[in-house]
N, C-alpha and C positions, 0 to 999 in steps of 0.2 A: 196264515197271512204273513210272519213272519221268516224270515231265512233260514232253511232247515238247518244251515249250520252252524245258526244261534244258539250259544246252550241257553234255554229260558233263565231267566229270574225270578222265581216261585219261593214266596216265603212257605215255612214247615205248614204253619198255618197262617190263615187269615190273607184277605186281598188288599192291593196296593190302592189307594185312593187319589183322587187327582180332582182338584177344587180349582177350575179356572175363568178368572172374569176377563172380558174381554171391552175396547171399546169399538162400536162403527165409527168407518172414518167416512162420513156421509160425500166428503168433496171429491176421494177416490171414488168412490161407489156411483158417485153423480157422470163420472167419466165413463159409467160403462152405459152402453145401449139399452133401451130397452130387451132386446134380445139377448144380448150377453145376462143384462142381470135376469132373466128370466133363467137361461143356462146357468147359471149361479145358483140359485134356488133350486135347481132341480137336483144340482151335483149334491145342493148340501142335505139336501134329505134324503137322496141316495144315502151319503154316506153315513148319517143317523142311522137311518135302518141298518145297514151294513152291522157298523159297532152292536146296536141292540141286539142285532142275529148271531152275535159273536160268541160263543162257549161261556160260561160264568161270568156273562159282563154287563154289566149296566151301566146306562148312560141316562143323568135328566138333564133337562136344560128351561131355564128361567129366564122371564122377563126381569131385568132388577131395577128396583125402583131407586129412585135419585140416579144424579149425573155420575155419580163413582164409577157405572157401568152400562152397559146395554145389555148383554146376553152373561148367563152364567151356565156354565156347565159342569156337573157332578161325573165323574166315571170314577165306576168300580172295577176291577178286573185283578186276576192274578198273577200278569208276568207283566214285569215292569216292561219289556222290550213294549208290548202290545199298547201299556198304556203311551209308553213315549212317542210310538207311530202314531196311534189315532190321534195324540196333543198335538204331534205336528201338524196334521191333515187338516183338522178340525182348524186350527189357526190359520191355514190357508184355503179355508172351505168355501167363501163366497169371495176370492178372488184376492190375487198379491195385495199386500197393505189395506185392504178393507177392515180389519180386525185385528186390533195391537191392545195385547195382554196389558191389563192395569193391572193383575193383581192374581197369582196363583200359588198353592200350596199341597204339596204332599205328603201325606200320612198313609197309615197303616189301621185296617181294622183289629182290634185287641180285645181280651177282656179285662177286666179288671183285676189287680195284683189283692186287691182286698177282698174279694168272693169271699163267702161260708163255705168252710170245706164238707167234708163227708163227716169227718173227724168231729170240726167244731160243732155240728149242729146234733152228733148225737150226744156229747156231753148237754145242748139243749135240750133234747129227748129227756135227757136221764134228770137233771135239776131242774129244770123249770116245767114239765109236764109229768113228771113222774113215770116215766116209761122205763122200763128194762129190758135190756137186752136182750135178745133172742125170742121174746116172746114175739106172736103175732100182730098184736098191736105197734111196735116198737119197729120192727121188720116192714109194716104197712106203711109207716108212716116214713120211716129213714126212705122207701122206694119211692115215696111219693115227691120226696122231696129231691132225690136224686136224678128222679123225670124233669121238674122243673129246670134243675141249674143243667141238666144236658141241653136244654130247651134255650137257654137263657145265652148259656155258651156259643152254641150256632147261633142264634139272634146277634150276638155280636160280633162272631168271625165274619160269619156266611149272611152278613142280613139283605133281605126283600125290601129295597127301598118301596116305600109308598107314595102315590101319586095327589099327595094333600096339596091347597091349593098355597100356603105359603113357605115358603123357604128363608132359613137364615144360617149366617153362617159366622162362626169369629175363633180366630186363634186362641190359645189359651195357654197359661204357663206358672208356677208354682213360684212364688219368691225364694231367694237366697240368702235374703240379707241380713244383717247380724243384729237377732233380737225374732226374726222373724222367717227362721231358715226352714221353708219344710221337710228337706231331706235333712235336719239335722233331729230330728224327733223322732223317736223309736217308735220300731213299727206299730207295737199296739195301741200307741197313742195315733197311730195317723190311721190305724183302720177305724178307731170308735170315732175321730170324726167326721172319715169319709161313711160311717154308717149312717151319721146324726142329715148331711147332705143328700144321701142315698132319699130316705124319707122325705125329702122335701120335694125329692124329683117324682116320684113315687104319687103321690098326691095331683099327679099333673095327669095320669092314668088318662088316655081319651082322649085328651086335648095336646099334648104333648107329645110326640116322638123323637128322643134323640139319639143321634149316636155321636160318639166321642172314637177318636182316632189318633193313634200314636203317630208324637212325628217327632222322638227324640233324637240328634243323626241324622234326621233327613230333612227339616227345615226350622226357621227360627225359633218357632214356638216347639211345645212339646207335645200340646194336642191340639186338633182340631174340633171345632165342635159345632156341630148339623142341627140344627131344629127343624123340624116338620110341622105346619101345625093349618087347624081349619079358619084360625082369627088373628090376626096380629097383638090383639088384647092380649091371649097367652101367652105369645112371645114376651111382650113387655113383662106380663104378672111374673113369669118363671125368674125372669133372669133379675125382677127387681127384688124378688122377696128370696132366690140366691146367692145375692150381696149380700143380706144381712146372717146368712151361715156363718159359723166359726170360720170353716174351710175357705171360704171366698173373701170373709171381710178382714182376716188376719193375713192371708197367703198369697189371693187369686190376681191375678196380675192377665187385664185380656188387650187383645190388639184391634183392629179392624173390624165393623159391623157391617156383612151386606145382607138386604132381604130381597127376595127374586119372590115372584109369579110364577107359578108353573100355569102355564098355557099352551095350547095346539103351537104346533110349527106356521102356520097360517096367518094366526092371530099373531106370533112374533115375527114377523114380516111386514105385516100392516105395522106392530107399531116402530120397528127398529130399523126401519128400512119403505119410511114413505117415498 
C-alpha cells in the first residue's frame, strides 16, 4: 500500500503505536446529504477493514465518553510510513473537516529495561530455593521460567490487543526535579522499586490489561499507557491505589485521561453522528 520506493521504517523490534482522538464537527456533517453521509459510512468502514486486513496491524476504535472527544482510535503497525497513511485517511474518512484531531500521541511497543534476567533469577534458584545448578531440578525450573519471560517479551513487543469493553488512555512521565530526580538514582535502586510497582499491577491479574509504550523522542511524554478493562471500577481502583506506590507518589508525573467504549461501527454512528 505504500510506495515501493519508500525504504520502510521498521523498528529492530516492536511496533509503532498511534493513539488518535478525534472531534465530529456535526455542522459540517449536517451539510452533507443524506446520501453523501451515507457514502461516508460506507467508505469509512471500507477503510477499517482495509487497515485490519493489513499485515501485523491493528486497529480499535472507541466511543469516548465526555466532550474531550467523539471517536478514538488505537493503531498498531510496524512501518511508521503505513501508520502515517492510514492517520491521514482515517482523519479524512467521513469527509473534509468532519473530524479535527483534539488530541494524538505516538509511542513505541517495549519491554521493560528492569525484566529478571536469565542470570538474576538463577542466583534466585540458587539462594532463595536452594537449587543447584545443573542438576535436573535447577535446569526444569530456569526452562520454565525462560518459557515465561520469552512469553512476556512477545506480549509486549507483539501484543494481541483485546476487545474489552472499556478503554483508557494517559500519558506518562518520570520527574526530574532536584530532590526528586528519577534518572538520577542508580539502577538497582529504580529496579527494586519498579519491582515493589510491578506487584501491584500484578494483583490486577483479570480485570486489568495494560500496556505501556515508549514515546521518549517521539512525543511529549515518555510513555503512554492503555488500560483495557471489563469495569470502569478497575480503571479507578488501579490507578488510585498506584498513586500511593513509591514509584508513582514520589516520581509519577501523568497528563491527559481519556475513557472510550469499544462498540460496533454501527452503534458508533447512531451515537456520534445522529
Amino acid at each position: 500500500m505504500t510506495d515501493k520506493n519508500l525504504v520502510p521504517v521498521v523498528p529492530r523490534e516492536g511496533w509503532h503505536v498511534l493513539h488518535l482522538f478525534y472531534k465530529v464537527e456535526h455542522g459540517q456533517w449536517s451539510v452533507l446529504n443524506p446520501d453523501e453521509q451515507r457514502e461516508a459510512m460506507t467508505g469509512f468502514t471500507e477503510l477499517v477493514a482495509e487497515i485490519r486486513e493489513t499485515e501485523s496491524t491493528q486497529l480499535l476504535i472507541f466511543s469516548v465518553v465526555t466532550p474531550k472527544a467523539d471517536i478514538a482510535f488505537m493503531l498498531l503497525t510496524p512501518d511508521l510510513h503505513t501508520a502515517n497513511i492510514f492517520e491521514k485517511r482515517l482523519t479524512l474518512a467521513l469527509g473534509p473537516d468532519v473530524l479535527t484531531p483534539v488530541y494524538t500521541y505516538l509511542s513505541m511497543t517495549e519491554e521493560s529495561e528492569y525484566t529478571t534476567s536469565d542470570a538474576e533469577y538463577t542466583l534466585t534458584l540458587e539462594r532463595e530455593q536452594g537449587l543447584v545448578a545443573g542438576t535436573p531440578e535447577f535446569e526444569k525450573a530456569l526452562g520454565e521460567f525462560s518459557t515465561r519471560m520469552a512469553k512476556y517479551r512477545k506480549d509486549k513487543l507483539y501484543p494481541l490487543l483485546p476487545l474489552w469493553e472499556v478503554f483508557c488512555f494517559y500519558p506518562m512521565a518520570k520527574r526530574r526535579i532536584v530532590g526528586q530526580n528519577w534518572y538520577a538514582l542508580p539502577f538497582e535502586e529504580r529496579k527494586k522499586l519498579m519491582s515493589g510497582h510491578a506487584r501491584v499491577g500484578r494483583t490486577y491479574h483479570g480485570k486489568i490489561l495494560q500496556l505501556i509504550t515508549g514515546s521518549t523522542g517521539l512525543d511529549d511524554a515518555e510513555w503512554g499507557v492503555t488500560l483495557f478493562a471489563h469495569d470502569t471500577f478497575d480503571i479507578k481502583a488501579i490507578v488510585y491505589e498506584m498513586r500511593f506506590d513509591a514509584v508513582t507518589a514520589e516520581y509519577g508525573e501523568f497528563g491527559e485521561f481519556f475513557i472510550g467504549l469499544s462498540v460496533p461501527l454501527d452503534e458508533l454512528f447512531r451515537r456520534v453522528l445522529p
